[in-house]
C-alpha positions as CSV (number, residue, x, y, z in Angstrom):
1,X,9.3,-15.0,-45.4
2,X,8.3,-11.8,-43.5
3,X,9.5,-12.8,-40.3
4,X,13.0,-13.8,-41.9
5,X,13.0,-10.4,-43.6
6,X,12.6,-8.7,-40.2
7,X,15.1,-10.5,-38.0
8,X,17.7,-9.9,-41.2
9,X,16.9,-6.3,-41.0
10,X,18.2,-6.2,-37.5
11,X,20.7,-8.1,-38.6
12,X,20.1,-11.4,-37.0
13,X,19.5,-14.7,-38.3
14,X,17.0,-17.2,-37.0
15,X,19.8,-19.0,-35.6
16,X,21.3,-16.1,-33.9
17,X,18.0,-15.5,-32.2
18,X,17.0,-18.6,-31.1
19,X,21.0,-18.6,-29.2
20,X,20.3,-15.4,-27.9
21,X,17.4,-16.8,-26.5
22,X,18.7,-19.5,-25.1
23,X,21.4,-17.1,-23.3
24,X,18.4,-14.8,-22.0
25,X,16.4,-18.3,-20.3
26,X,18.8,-18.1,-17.6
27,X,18.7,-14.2,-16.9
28,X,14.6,-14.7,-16.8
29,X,14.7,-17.5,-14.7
30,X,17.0,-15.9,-11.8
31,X,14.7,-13.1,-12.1
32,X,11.1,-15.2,-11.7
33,X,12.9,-17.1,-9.0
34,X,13.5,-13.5,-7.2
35,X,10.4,-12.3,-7.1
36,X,8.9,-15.6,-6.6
37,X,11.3,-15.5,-3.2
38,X,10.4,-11.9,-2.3
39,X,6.6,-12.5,-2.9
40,X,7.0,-15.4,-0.6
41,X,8.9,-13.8,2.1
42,X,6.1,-11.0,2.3
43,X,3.2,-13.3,2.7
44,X,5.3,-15.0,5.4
45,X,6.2,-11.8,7.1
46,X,2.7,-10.5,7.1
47,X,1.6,-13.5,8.9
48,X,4.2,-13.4,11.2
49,X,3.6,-9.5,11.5
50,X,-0.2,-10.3,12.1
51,X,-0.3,-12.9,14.9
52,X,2.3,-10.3,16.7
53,X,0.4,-7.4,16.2
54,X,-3.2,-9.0,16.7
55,X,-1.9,-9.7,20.2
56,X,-0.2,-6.3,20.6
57,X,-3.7,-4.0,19.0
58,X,-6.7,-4.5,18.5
59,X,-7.5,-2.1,16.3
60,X,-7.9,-3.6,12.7
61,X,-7.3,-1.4,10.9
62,X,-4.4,-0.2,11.5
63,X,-2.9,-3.7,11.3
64,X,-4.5,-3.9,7.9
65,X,-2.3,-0.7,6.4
66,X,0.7,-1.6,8.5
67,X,0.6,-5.4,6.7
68,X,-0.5,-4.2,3.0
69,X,2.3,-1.4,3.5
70,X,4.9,-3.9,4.5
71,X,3.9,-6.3,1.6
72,X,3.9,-3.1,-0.9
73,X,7.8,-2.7,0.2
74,X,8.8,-6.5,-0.4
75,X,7.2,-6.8,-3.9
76,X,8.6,-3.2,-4.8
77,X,11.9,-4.4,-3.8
78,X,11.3,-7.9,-5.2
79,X,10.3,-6.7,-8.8
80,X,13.7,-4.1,-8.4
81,X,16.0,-7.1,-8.0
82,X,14.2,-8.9,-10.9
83,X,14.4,-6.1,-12.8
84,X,18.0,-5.7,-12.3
85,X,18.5,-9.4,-12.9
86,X,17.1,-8.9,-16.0
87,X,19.6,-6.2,-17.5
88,X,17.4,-3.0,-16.8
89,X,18.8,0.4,-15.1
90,X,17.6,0.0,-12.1
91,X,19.1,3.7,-11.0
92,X,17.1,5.0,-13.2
93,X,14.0,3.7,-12.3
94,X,14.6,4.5,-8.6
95,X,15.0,8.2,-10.3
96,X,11.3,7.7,-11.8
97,X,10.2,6.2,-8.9
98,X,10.6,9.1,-6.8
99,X,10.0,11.3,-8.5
100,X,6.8,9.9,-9.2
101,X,6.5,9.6,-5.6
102,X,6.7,13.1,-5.2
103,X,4.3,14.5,-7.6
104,X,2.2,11.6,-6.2
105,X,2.0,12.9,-2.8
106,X,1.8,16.6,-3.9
107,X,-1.3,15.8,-5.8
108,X,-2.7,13.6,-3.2
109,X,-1.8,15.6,0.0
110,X,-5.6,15.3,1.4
111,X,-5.9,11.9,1.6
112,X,-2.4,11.8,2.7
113,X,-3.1,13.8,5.3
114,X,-6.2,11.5,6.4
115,X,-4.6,8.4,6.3
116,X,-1.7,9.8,8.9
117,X,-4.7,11.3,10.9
118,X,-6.6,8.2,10.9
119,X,-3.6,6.1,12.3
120,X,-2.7,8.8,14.7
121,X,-6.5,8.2,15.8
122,X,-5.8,4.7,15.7
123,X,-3.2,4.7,17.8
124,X,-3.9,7.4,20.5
125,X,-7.5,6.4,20.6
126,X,-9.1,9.0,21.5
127,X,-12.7,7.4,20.9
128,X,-13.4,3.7,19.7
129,X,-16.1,2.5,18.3
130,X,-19.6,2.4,19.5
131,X,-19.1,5.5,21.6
132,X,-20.9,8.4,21.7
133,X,-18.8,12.0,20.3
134,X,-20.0,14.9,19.1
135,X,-17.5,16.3,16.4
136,X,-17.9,18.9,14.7
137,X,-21.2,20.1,15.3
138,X,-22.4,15.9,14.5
139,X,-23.1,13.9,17.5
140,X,-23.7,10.7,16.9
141,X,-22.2,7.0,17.7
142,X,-19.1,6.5,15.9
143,X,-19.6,3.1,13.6
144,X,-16.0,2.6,11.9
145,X,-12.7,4.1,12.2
146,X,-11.2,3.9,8.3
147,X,-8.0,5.3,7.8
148,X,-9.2,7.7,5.8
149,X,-12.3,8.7,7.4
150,X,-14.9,7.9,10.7
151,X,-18.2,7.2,10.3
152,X,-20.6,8.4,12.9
153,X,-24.5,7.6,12.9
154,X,-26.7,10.9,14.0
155,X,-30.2,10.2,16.3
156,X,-31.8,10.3,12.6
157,X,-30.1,7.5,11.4
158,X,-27.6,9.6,9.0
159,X,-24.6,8.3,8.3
160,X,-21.8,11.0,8.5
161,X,-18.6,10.6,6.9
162,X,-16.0,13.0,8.7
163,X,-12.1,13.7,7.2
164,X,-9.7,12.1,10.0
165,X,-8.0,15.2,9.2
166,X,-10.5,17.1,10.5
167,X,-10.7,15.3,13.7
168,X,-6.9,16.0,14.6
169,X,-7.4,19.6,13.8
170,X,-11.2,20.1,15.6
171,X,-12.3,19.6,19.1
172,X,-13.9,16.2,19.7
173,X,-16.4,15.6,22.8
174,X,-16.9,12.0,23.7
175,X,-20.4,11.9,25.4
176,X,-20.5,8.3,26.2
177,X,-17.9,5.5,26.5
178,X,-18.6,2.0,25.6
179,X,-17.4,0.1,28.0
C-alpha cells in the first residue's frame, strides 16, 4: 500500500512505471554495451601498446604508467559516452571534471612533480639500476627506479628513499656503471 502511495505521489501509476521502465532497458543497455566496448578496446590496446614498447624500452616502469595512463583515458572516455547514452549532461560533468582536475593537481603538485621527474629519469637514463651514484650526499647502489622516487642502498645496508624531483634539480655522480 506504501509503495502505491509513493509512486501516486509522484504521480505515476504502477503501470506507468513499469512502461517507463521498459523505455529506459534500451537506453541502459546501449550504454553497458559502450563501456563494455571501450573497456575492451583498452585491454586490447594495452597489450598491443606492451609487446611494442617492451621491444622499444626496457625500462618497466615507465611502460607500466604509460599502459595504466592510456587505459585511465579509454574507461574515462568509455564511462562519458555511457553516461551520455544514458540521458546525463555530459558538459557539465567535463566542467566538474576539470575543474576537479585542477584543484587536484594544485593540491598534489609534489608528487606531480616526481612522477614527471621520475619518467624524465626514465627516459634519459642517467643511471640504471645496480649502479653505483652518490646523490645528494647518499652514495649507495641504486635498487629501483619508481616513478615517484629511487631507492638507493648505503654501505650500511640503509635503504634511502630520494624524491625524483630532487634528482632532476641536484647533482648526481655515478661512481660505478653496471655493465
Amino acid at each position: 500500500m506504501q509503495s502505491n502511495d509513493c509512486l501516486s505521489s509522484l504521480g505515476l501509476t504502477s503501470d506507468k512505471l513499469i512502461e517507463r521502465m521498459y523505455l529506459f532497458l534500451p537506453q541502459l543497455a546501449s550504454a553497458i554495451l559502450i563501456f563494455i566496448f571501450f573497456y575492451l578496446l583498452a585491454k586490447i590496446f594495452n597489450r598491443v601498446f606492451k609487446a611494442a614498447l617492451k621491444k622499444c624500452s626496457k625500462k618497466r616502469a615507465l611502460i607500466d604508467f604509460l599502459l595504466s595512463v592510456s587505459k585511465t583515458c579509454f574507461i574515462v572516455v568509455g564511462s562519458t559516452s555511457a553516461l551520455g547514452t544514458l540521458g546525463f549532461n555530459i558538459s557539465a560533468i567535463v566542467a566538474s571534471l576539470g575543474l576537479s582536475g585542477l584543484a587536484l593537481g594544485l593540491a598534489c603538485k609534489d608528487v606531480i612533480a616526481n612522477m614527471i621527474s621520475g619518467i624524465l629519469l626514465l627516459l634519459y637514463q642517467t643511471f640504471d639500476i645496480e649502479d653505483k651514484v652518490e646523490i645528494k650526499g647518499v652514495e649507495g647502489i641504486v635498487l629501483a627506479i619508481d616513478l615517484r622516487y629511487t631507492t638507493v642502498i648505503n654501505e650500511r645496508k640503509e635503504l634511502c628513499y630520494i624524491p625524483n624531483s630532487t634528482l632532476l634539480t641536484s647533482n648526481i655522480r655515478v661512481i660505478e656503471k653496471k655493465q
